[in-house]
VMD Tcl script that draws the C-alpha trace (Angstrom):
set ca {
  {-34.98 -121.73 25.24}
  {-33.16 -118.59 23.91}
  {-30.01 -120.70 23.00}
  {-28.38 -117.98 20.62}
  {-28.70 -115.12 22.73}
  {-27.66 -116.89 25.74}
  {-24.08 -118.09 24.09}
  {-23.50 -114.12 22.90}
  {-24.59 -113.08 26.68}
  {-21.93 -115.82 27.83}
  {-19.33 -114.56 25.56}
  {-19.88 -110.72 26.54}
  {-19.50 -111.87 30.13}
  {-16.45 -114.21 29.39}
  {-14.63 -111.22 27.66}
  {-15.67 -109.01 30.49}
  {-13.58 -111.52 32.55}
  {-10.91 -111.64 30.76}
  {-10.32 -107.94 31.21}
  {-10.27 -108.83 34.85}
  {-7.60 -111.48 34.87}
  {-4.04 -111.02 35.81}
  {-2.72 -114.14 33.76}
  {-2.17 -113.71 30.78}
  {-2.78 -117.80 29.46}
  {-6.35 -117.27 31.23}
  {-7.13 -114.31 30.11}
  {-6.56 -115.47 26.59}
  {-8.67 -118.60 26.98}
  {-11.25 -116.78 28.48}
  {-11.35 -114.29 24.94}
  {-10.67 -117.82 22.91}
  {-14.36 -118.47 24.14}
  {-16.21 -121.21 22.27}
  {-19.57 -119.47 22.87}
  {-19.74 -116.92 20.32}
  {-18.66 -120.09 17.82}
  {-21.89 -121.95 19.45}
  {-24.08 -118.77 18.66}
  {-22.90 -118.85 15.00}
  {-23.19 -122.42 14.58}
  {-27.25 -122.24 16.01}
  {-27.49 -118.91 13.82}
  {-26.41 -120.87 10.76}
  {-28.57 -123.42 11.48}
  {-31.59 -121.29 11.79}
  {-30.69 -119.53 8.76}
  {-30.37 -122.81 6.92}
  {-33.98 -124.16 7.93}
  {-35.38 -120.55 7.18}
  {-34.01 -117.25 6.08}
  {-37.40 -115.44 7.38}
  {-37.07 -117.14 10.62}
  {-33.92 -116.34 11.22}
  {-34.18 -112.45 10.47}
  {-36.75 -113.12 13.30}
  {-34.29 -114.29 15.92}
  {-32.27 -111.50 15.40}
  {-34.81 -108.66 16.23}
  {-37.02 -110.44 18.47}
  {-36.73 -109.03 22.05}
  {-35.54 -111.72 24.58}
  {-37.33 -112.81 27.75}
  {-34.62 -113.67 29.67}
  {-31.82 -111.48 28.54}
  {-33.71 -107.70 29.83}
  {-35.68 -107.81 26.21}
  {-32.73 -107.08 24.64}
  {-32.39 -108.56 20.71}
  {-29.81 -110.93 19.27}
  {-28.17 -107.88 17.46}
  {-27.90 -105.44 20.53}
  {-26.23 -108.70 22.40}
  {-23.82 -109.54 19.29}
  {-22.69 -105.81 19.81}
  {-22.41 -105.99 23.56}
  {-20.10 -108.80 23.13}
  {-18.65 -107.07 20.45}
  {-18.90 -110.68 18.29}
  {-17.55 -109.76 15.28}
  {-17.34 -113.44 13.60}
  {-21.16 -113.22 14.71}
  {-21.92 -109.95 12.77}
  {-19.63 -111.36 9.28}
  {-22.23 -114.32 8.89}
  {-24.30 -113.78 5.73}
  {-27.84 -114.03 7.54}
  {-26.66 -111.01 9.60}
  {-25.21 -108.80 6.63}
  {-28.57 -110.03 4.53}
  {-30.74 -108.49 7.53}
  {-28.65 -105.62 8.15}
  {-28.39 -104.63 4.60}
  {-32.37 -105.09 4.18}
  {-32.51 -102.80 7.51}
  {-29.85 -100.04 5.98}
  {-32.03 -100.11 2.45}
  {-35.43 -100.27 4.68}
  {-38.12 -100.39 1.85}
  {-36.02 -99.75 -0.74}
  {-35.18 -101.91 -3.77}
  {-31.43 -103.08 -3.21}
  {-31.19 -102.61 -6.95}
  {-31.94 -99.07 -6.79}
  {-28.77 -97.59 -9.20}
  {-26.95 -95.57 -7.55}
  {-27.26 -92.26 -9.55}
  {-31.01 -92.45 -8.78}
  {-30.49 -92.01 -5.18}
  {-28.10 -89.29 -5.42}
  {-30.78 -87.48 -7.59}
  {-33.08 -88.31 -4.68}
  {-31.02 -86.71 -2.34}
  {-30.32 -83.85 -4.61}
  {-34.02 -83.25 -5.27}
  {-36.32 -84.42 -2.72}
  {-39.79 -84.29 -4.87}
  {-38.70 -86.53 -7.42}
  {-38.81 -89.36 -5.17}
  {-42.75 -89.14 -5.45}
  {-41.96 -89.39 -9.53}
  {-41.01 -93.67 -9.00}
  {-37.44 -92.85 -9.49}
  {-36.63 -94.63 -7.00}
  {-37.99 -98.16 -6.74}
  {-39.63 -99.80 -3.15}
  {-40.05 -103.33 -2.81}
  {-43.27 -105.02 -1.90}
  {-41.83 -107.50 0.43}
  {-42.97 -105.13 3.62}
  {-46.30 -104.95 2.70}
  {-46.54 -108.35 2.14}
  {-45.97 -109.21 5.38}
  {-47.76 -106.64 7.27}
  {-50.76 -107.59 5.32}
  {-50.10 -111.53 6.41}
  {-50.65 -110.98 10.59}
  {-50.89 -114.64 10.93}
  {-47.04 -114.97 8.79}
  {-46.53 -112.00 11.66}
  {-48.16 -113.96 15.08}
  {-45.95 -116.89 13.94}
  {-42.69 -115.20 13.47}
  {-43.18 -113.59 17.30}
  {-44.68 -116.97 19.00}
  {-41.45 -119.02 18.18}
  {-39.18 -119.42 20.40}
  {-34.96 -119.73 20.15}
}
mol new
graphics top color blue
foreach p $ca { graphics top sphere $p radius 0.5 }
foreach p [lrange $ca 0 end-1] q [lrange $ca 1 end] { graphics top cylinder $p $q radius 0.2 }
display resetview
């Protein structure tokens, strides 16, 4: 059911192996895992068929892997192919701007920073997309009822 998390568990656990092994050709096929490939190949997929849905997967809480999300297993296995896909860097850079506009200039922000109150003066510009979807619950009940 949770095919994406389970391949980054399986990699975290296969590289915790390898640090166990004495030989040095099985330790290296053990860290030459194909499961981390498998979780970027589903993760592609997904974010293929549907950006949105996709975004979902990564934050949704697992049931099966101690509620942990996609991105908190990616780091565990420290899956760095994982983290270079575009999906992820599209959702981690719309987490790291939050509700800002991504086309915010620069200069703007640093005047924000400088002077606090003149973000209240629509210096700085917010995107609607979050409000959008908080004011869609069914959009929301979807996104958390699917499954891996």
């Amino acid at each position: 059911q949770e095919a994406v998390p389970a391949a980054l568990a399986a990699c975290k656990i296969l590289k915790e192996m390898a640090h166990l092994e004495k030989e040095a050709e099985t330790a290296r096929s053990m860290k030459d895992n194909k499961y981390e490939q498998f979780a970027l190949e589903l993760f592609s997929e997904c974010y293929t068929n549907s950006e949105e849905r996709a975004f979902a997967l990564l934050v949704r809480k697992t049931k099966y892997w101690s509620k942990a999300t996609c991105l908190q297993l990616a780091t565990e296995a420290d899956a760095k192919t994982f983290f270079a896909h575009d999906g992820v860097q599209a959702l981690l850079t719309k987490i790291w701007w939050g509700d800002m506009s991504t086309d915010t200039q620069i200069w703007k922000l640093i005047m924000g920073f400088i002077c606090p109150p003149l973000i209240y003066s629509n210096i700085i510009k917010f995107s609607e997309e979050e409000q959008q979807l908080s004011e869609d619950p069914q959009m929301l009940k979807e996104l958390e009822a699917q499954e891996t």
